[in-house]
Short mmCIF file of the C-alpha atoms (twelve columns), coordinates in Angstrom:
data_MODEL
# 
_entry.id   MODEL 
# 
loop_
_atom_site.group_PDB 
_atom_site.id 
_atom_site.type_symbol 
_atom_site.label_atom_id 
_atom_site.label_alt_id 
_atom_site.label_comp_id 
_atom_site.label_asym_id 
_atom_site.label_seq_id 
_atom_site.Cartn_x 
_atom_site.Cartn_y 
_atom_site.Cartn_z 
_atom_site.pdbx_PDB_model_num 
ATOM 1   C CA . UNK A 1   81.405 118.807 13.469 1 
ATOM 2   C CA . UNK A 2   79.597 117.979 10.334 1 
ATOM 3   C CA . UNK A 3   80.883 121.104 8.065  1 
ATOM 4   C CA . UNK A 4   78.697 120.564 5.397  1 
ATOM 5   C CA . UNK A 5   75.331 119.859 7.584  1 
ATOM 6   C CA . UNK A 6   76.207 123.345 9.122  1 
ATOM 7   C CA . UNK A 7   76.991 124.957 6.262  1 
ATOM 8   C CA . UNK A 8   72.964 123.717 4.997  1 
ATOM 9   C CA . UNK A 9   71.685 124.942 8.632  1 
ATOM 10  C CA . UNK A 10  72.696 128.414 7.807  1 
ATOM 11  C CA . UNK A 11  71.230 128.417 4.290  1 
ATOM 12  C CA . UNK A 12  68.401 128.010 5.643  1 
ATOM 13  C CA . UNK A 13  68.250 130.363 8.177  1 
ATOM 14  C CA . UNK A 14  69.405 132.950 5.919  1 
ATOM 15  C CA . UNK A 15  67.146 131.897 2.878  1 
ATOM 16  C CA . UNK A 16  64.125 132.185 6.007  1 
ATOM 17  C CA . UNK A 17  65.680 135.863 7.091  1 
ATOM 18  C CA . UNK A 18  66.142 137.147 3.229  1 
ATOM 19  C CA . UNK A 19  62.595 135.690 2.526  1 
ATOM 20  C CA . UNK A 20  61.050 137.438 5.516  1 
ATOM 21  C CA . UNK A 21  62.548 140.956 4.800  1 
ATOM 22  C CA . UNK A 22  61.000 140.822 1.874  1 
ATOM 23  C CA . UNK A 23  57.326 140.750 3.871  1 
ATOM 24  C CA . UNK A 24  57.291 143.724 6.158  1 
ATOM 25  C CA . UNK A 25  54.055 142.879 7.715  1 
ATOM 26  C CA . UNK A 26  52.785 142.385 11.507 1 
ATOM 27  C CA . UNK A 27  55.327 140.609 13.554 1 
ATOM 28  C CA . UNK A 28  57.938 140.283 10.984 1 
ATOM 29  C CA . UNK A 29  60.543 142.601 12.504 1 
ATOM 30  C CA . UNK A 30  60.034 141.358 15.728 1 
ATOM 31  C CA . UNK A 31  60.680 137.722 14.265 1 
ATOM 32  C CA . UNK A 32  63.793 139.357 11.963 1 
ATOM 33  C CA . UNK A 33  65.423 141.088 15.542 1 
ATOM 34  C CA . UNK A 34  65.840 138.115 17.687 1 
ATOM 35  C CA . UNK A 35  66.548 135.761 14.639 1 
ATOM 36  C CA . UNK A 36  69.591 138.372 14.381 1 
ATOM 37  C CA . UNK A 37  70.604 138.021 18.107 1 
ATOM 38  C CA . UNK A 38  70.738 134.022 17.868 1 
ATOM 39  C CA . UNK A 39  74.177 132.850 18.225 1 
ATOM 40  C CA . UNK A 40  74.617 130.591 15.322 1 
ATOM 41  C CA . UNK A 41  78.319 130.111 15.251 1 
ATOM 42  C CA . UNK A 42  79.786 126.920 14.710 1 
ATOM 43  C CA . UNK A 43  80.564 126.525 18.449 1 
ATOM 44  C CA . UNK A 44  77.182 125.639 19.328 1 
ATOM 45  C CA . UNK A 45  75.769 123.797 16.202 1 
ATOM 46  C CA . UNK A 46  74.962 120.603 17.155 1 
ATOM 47  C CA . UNK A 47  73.452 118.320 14.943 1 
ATOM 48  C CA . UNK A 48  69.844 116.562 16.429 1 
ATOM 49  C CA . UNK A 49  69.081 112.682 15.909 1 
ATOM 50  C CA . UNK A 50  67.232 112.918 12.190 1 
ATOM 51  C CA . UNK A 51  63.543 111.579 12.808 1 
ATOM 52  C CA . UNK A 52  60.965 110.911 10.627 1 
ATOM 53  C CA . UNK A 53  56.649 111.038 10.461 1 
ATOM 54  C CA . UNK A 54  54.466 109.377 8.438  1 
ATOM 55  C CA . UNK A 55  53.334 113.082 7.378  1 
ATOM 56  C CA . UNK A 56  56.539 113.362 5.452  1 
ATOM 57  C CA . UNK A 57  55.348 111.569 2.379  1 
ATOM 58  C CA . UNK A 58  53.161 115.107 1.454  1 
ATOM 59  C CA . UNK A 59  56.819 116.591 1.652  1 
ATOM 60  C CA . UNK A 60  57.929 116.282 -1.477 1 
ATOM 61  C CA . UNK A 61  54.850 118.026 -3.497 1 
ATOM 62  C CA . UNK A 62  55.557 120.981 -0.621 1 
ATOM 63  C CA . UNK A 63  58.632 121.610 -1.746 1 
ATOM 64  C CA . UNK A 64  57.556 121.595 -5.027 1 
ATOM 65  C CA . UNK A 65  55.016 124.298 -4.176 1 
ATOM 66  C CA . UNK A 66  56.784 126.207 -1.878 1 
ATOM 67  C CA . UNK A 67  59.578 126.825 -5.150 1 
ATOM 68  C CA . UNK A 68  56.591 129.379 -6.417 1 
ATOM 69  C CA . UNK A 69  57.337 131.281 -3.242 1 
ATOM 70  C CA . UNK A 70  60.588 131.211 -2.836 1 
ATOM 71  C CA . UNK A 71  63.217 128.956 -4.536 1 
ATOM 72  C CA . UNK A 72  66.168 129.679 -2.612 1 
ATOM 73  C CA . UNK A 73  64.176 128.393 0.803  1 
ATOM 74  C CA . UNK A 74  62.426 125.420 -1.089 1 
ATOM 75  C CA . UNK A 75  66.271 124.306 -2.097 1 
ATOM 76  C CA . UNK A 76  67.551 124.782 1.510  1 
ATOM 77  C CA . UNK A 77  64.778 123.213 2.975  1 
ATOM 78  C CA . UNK A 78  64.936 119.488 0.461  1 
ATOM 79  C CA . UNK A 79  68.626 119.938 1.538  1 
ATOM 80  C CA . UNK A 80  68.259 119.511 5.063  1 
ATOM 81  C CA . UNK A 81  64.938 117.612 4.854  1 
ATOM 82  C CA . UNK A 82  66.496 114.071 6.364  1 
ATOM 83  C CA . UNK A 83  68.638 115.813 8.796  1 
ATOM 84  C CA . UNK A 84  65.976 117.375 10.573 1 
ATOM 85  C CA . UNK A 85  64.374 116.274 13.989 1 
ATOM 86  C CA . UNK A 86  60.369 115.546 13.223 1 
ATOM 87  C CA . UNK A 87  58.409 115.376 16.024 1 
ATOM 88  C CA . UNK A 88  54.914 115.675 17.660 1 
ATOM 89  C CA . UNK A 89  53.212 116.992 20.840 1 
ATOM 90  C CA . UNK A 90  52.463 113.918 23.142 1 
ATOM 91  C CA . UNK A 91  48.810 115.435 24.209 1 
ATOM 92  C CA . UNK A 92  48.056 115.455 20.431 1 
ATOM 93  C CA . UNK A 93  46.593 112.522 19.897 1 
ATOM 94  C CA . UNK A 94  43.542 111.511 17.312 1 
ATOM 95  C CA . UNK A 95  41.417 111.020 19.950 1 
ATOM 96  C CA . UNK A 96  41.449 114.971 20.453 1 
ATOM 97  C CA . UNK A 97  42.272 115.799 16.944 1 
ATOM 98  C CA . UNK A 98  40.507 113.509 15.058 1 
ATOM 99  C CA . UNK A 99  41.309 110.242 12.846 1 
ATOM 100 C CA . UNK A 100 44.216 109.449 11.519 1 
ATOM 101 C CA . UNK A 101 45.730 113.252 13.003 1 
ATOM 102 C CA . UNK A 102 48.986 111.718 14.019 1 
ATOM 103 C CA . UNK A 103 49.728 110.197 10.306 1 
ATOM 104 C CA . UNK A 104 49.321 113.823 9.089  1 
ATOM 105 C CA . UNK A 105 51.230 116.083 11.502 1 
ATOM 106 C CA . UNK A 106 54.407 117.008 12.598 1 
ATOM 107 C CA . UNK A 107 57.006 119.687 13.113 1 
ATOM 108 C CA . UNK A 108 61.071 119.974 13.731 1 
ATOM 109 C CA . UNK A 109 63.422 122.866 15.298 1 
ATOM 110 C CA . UNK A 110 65.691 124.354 13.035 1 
ATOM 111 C CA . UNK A 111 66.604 126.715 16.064 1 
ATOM 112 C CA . UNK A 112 65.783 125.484 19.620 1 
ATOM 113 C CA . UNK A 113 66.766 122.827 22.118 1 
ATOM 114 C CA . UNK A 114 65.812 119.908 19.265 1 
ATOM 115 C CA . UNK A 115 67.576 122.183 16.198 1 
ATOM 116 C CA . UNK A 116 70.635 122.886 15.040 1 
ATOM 117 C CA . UNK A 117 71.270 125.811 17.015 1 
ATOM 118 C CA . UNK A 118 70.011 125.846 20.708 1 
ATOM 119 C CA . UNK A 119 68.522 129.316 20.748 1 
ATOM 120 C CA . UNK A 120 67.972 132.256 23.087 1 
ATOM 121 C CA . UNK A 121 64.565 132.000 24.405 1 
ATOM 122 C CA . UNK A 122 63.458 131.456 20.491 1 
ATOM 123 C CA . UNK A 123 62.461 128.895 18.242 1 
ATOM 124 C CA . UNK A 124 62.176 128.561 14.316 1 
ATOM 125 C CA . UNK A 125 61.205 125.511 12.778 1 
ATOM 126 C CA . UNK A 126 58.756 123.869 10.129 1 
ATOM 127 C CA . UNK A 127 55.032 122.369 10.379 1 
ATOM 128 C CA . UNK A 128 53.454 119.942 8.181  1 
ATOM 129 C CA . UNK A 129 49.685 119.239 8.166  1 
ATOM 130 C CA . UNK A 130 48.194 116.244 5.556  1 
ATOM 131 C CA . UNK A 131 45.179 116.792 3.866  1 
ATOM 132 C CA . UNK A 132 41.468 117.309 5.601  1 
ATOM 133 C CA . UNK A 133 43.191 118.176 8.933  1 
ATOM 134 C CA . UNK A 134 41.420 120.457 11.488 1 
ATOM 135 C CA . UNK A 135 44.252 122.004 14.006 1 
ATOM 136 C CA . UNK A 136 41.702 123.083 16.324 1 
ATOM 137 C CA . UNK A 137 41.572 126.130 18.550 1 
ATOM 138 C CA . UNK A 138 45.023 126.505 20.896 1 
ATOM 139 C CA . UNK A 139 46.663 129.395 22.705 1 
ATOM 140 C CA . UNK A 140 50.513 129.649 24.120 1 
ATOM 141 C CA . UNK A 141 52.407 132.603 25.742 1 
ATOM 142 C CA . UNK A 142 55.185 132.998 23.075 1 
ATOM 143 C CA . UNK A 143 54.303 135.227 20.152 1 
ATOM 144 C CA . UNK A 144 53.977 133.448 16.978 1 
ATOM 145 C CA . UNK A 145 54.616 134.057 13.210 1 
ATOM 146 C CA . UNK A 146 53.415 131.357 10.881 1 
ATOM 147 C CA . UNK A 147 54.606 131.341 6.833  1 
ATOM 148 C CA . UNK A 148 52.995 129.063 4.914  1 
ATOM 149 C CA . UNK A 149 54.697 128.053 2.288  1 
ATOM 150 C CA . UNK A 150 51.600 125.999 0.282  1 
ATOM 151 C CA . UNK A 151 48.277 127.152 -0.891 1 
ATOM 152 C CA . UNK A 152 45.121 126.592 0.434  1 
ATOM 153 C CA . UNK A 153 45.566 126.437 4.182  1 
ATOM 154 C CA . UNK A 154 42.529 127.867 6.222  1 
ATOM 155 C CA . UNK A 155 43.115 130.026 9.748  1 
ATOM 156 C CA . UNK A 156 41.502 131.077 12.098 1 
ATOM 157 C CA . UNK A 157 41.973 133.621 15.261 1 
ATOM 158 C CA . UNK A 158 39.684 134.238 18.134 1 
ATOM 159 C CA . UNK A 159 37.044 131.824 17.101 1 
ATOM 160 C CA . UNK A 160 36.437 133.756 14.072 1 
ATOM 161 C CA . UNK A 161 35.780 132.419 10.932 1 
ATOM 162 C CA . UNK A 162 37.829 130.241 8.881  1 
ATOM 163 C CA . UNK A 163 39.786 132.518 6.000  1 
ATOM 164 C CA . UNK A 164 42.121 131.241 3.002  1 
ATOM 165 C CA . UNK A 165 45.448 132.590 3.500  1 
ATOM 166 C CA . UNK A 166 47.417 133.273 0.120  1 
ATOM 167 C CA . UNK A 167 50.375 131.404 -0.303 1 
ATOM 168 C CA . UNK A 168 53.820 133.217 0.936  1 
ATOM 169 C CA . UNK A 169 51.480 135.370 3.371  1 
ATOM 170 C CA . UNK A 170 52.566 135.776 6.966  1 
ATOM 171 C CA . UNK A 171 50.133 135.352 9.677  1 
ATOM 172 C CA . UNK A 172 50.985 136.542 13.576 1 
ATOM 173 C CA . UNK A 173 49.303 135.530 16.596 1 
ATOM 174 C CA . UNK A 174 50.220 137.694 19.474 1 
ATOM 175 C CA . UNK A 175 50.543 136.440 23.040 1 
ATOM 176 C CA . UNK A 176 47.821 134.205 24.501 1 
ATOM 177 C CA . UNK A 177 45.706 134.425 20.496 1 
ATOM 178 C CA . UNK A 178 43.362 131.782 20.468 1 
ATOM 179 C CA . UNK A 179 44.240 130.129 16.942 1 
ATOM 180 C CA . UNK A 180 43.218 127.368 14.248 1 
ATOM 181 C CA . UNK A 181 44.391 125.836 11.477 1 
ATOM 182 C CA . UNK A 182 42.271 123.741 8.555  1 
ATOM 183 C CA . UNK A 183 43.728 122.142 5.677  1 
ATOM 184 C CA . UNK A 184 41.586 121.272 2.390  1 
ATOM 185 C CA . UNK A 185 42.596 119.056 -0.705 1 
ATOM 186 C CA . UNK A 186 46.398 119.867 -0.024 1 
ATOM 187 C CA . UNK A 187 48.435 119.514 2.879  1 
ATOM 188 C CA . UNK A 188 50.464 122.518 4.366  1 
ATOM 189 C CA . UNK A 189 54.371 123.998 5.023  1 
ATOM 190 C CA . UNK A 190 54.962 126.126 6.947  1 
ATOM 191 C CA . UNK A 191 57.755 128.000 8.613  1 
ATOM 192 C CA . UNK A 192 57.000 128.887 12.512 1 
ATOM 193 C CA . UNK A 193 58.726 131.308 14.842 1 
ATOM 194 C CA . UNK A 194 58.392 131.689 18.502 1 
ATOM 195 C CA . UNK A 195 60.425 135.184 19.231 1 
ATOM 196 C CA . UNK A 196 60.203 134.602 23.542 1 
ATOM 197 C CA . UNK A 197 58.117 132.660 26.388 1 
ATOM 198 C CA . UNK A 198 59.186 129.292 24.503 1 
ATOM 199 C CA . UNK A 199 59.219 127.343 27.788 1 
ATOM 200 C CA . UNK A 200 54.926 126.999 28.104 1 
ATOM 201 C CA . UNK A 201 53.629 124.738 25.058 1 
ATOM 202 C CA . UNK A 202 50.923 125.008 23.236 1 
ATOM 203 C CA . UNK A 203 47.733 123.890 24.931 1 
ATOM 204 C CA . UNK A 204 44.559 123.047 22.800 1 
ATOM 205 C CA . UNK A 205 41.122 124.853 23.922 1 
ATOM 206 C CA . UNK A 206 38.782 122.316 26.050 1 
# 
């Protein structure tokens, strides 16, 4: 076992658990319970094949942002950045999602069957989004809590309007939410949590 890589992995989880008891809003506790129940001993750390994304070149001037929110995180997060699985949903595609989508999204496990830990019927992990990307409308089972960790991001929920989210806010979609996500001039971080029903993904509105 790579001491030192686990050592990082549980940084960052508890940099993500101090950070979130510090924002007692909607969904956070929920998010905080079953982070606590995760078995995250060094029996089961595992570390995933590292993969990278073309959306990882807006990584660096995340970081750099998310430090205004919360330093400790930003560190744990640049440590672990190259050890981390990237990946992307295979029925993304720019065809659905526009231009030049692919080159400007992505997301890894830190807990879950690609992380470091394998999880309990939950997942916590990071999304990136480039510049001038439209997430459009989606729904899933598993109750999600998005943190983003950069300014300027743009949500959506229900097919209501489009609404600037301050940076370091949390945002939860209950079960089934119908959800969107718009990036402006910058691109967005942001920490995601699925707290049960992880098996169904994500499927995009028709």
């Amino acid at each position: 076992m790579n001491d030192e890589l686990h050592d990082t992995a549980r940084w960052l989880i508890g940099a993500v658990a101090r950070g979130l008891n510090q924002r007692p809003s909607e969904g956070v506790s929920e998010v905080l319970a079953r982070l606590d129940s995760q078995d995250l001993s060094a029996d089961v750390f595992r570390e995933p094949e590292p993969r990278l994304l073309p959306v990882l070149r807006h990584l660096p001037h995340c970081i750099g942002e998310a430090m205004l929110v919360d330093p400790d995180l930003a560190a744990a997060l640049a440590a672990i950045e190259e050890a981390l699985q990237w990946r992307q949903s295979a029925s993304y595609t720019d065809a659905l999602l526009g231009e030049g989508f692919t080159q400007n999204y992505g997301w890894a496990e830190i807990i879950g069957p690609n992380g470091f830990y394998p999880g309990d019927d939950f997942l916590l992990g990071v999304l990136m989004l480039g510049p001038g990307r439209h997430y459009r409308d989606h729904y899933h089972p598993a109750p999600e809590l998005y943190w983003p960790l950069t300014s300027a991001s743009l949500w959506s929920r229900d097919s209501g309007p489009f609404v600037e989210w301050p940076q370091g806010g949390t945002i939860w979609h209950p079960p089934m939410t119908l959800h969107a996500t718009r990036t402006g001039e910058m691109p967005l971080l942001a920490l995601w949590s699925w707290t049960r029903d992880t098996a169904t993904p994500a499927k995009l509105l028709a």
